[in-house]
N, C-alpha and C positions, 0 to 999 in steps of 0.2 A: 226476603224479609219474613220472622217467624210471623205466623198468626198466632193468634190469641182467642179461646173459647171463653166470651160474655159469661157464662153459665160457671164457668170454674174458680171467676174469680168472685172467692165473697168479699162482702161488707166486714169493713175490722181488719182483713189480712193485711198482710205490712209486704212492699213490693221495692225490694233491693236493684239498685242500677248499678252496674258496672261501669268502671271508670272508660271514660271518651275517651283517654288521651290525653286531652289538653294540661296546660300548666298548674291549676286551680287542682284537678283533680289525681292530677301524679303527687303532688303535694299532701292531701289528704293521703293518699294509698300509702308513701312514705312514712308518714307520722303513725298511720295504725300499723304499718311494719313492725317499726319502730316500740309499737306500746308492744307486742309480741304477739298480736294475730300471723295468722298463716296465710302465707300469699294467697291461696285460694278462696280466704274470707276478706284479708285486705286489699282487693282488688274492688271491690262493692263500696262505692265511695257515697253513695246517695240511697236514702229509704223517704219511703213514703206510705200513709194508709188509705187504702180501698176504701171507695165508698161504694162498690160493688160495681160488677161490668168493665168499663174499660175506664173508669173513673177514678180518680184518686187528690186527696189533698198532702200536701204538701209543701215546704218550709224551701223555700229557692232564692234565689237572687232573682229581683230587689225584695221579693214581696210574698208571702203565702199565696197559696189559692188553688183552685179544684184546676182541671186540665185533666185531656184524654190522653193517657199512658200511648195511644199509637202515632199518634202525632208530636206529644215530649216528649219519646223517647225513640226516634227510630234508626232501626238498625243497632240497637241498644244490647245486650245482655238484661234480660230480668228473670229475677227469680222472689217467687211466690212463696211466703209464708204463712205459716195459721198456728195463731198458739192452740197447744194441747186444751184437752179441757171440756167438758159439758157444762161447765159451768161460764164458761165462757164464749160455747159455740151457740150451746140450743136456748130455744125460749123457755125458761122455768118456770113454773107458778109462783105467782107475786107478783112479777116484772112483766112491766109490759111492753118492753121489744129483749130482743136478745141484750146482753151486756158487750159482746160484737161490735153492731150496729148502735151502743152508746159510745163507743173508744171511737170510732169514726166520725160521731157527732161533738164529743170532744174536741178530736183533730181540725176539724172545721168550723172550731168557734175563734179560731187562730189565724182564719183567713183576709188577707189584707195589712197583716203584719208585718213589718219591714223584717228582714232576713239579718240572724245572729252574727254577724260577720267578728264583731270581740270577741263573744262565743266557742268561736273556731280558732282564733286565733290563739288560745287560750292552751292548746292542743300544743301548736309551736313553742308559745313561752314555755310554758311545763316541762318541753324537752330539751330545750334549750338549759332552763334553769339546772335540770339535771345532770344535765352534760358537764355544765361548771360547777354542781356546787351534789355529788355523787351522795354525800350523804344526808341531805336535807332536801327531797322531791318533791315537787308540785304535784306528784300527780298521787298524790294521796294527799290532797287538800281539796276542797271545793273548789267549784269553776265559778269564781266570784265575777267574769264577765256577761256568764252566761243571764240570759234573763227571759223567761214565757212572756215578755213585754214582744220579743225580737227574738222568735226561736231559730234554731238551726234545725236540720232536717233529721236528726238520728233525736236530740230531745223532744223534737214536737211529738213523736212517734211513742217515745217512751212514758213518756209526761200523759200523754192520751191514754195509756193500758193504766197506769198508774192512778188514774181518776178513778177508775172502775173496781179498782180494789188488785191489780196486778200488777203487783213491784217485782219485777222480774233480776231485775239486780237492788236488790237491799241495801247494798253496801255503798253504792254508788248514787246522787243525785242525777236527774235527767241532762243538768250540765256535763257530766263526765261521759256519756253516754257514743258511743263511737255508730257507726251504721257496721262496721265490722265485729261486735258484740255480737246485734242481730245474726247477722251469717253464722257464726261462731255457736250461736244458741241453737241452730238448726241443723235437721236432719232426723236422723234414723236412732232409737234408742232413748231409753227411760232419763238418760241422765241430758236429751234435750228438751229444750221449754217448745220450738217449734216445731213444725212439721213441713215440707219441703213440697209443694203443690205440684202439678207438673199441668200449668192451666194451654196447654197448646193446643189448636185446633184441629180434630182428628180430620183425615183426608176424607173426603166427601159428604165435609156438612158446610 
């Protein structure tokens, strides 16, 4: 099982899971096939925001709520993101914590939320709708199921940076918002928004 270095993972960062397996989740990797992610970004069927260390909240079935990533998720694939930015990492003058550490306190005023399950489903009808009706698409409409009453796990996440003043996709509401965006946003190079952590525990600490 990987380890994980407490110390790598900050507060703010957004922490992408790889799909289980299971039915629920072959389903989501499908649909974001589907929207035209790349198998290697739509394979990440689940995100969640750091609240630093091995902590994270997070938009699940039935319910939000904080939980340690080494125990929700083991034997898991994760991968670690940090959006770019000093204006988003460090502590500025004026503000008194980072702007980071307010998208994570965001995230966590959502905890105890019953989980977006219309939300998601929204995902399927859109494709569905598409499939019959090619010239008139759901998926350039609003996710009228969607609701921060009952988020889903890629809007709580987006919904959370967007309090803070970072609308990472403009064109798009935190409804529309996939956890394979996230992946898709990251990596190497000017024309990504994130940065691709690599929080694993070096051998002999």
């Amino acid at each position: 099982m990987v380890q994980y270095d407490p110390d790598k993972i900050k507060i703010g960062m957004n922490i992408l899971v790889a799909s289980s397996g299971d039915f629920v989740e072959r389903e989501i990797e499908r649909e974001q096939l589907k929207a035209g992610f790349a198998p290697e970004d739509a394979r990440f069927t689940h995100i969640e925001t750091s609240i630093g260390g091995f902590h994270s909240v997070g938009a699940t079935w039935p319910r939000s709520l904080v939980r340690d990533i080494r125990t929700a998720f083991p034997n898991r694939e994760l991968k670690f993101i940090y959006l770019k930015g000093d204006d988003f990492r460090k502590h500025l003058p004026g503000h008194d914590i980072p702007k980071r550490a307010k998208v994570a306190l965001w995230a966590a005023t959502k905890c105890n939320l019953g989980y977006g399950l219309p939300g998601v489903i929204w995902f399927k009808v859109a494709a569905w709708f598409q499939n019959r009706h090619s010239s008139a698409s759901l998926r350039n409409r609003r996710n009228f199921l969607a609701s921060m009453w009952t988020p889903f796990c890629s809007q709580l996440c987006d919904w959370a940076l967007a309090e803070e003043g970072f609308d990472i996709w403009p064109h798009l509401g935190p409804g529309e918002i996939m956890p394979a965006h996230f992946s898709a946003a990251s990596g190497p190079g000017e024309s990504k928004r994130f940065e691709v952590v690599d929080a694993t525990l070096e051998e002999g600490r």
